[in-house]
N, C-alpha and C positions, 0 to 999 in steps of 0.2 A: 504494500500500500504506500510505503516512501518513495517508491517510484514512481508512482500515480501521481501522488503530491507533487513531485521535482517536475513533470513532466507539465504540470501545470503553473509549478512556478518560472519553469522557462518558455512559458507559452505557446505548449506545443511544440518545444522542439528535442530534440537530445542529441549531443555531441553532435551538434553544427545541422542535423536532419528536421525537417520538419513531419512531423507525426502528424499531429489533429493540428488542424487549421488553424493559424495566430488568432483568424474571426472570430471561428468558432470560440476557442478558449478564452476570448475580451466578452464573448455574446450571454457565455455559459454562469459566468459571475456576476452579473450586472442583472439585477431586475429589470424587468421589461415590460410592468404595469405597477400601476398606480399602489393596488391590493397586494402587490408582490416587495415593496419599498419596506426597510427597517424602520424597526420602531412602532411608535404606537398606532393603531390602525383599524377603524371602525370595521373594516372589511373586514378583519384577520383575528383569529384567535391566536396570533404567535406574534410576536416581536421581534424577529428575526427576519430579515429580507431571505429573497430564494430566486435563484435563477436555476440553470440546468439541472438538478443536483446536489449544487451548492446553496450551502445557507450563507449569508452574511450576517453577523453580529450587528445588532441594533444599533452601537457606536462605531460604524464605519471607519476604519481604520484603515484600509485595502485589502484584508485580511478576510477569507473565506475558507469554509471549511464541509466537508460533506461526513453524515451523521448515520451511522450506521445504527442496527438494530442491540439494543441493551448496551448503549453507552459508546461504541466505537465511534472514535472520529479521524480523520484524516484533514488537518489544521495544516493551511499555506500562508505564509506571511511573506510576500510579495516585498514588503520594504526592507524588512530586515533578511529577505531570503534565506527563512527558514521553515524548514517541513518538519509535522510532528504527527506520529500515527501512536494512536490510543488503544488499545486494545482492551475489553472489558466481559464479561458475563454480569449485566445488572441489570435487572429485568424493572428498575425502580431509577433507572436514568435520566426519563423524563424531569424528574426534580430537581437536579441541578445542571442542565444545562449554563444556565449563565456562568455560575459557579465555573464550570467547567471551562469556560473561554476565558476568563478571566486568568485562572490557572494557567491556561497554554500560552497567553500573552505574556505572561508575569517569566513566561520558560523562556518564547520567545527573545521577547529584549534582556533579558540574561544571555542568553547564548550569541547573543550578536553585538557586534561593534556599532550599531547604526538606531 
């Protein structure tokens, strides 16, 4: 899955190749309605934007992540270029997501110079 991640922090490419489309990969993170936008949002029962896949954190950061079933996530942080994959069995994950981005951000710019 940190390949997955890197593959999307370098926009679709790897070692100089282009895999999925740059489009694609800028089209896949980006909400692309109204309902779909972070934060708080009469449409939505979630606070979390969503494009392909991807969730974005309600405090837009440039940072997107895709949420697997009982707590896994696969976390790309774009600015600081760094990828983080979660691995989990917690069938009670729904509760802290935030919690959880928070944690990955906090890892994030820990682990990076930027």
């Amino acid at each position: 899955w940190a390949r997955f991640g890197r593959l999307y922090l370098e926009g679709g490419a790897r070692e100089g190749r282009q895999i999925v489309p740059a489009g694609w990969v800028a089209a896949s993170v980006n909400p692309s309605a109204p309902h779909l936008q972070p934060g708080e949002n009469p449409a939505s029962s979630w606070t979390f934007g969503y494009g392909y896949k991807w969730w974005i954190p309600e405090d837009p950061q440039g940072d997107f992540l895709a949420i697997g079933v009982w707590g896994q996530y696969v976390y790309v942080d774009p600015v600081r270029e760094v990828v983080i994959v979660k691995t989990s069995a917690d069938p009670d994950f729904d509760d802290s997501d935030h919690e959880t981005v928070a944690v990955l951000r906090a890892i994030a710019q820990a682990a990076s110079n930027k």
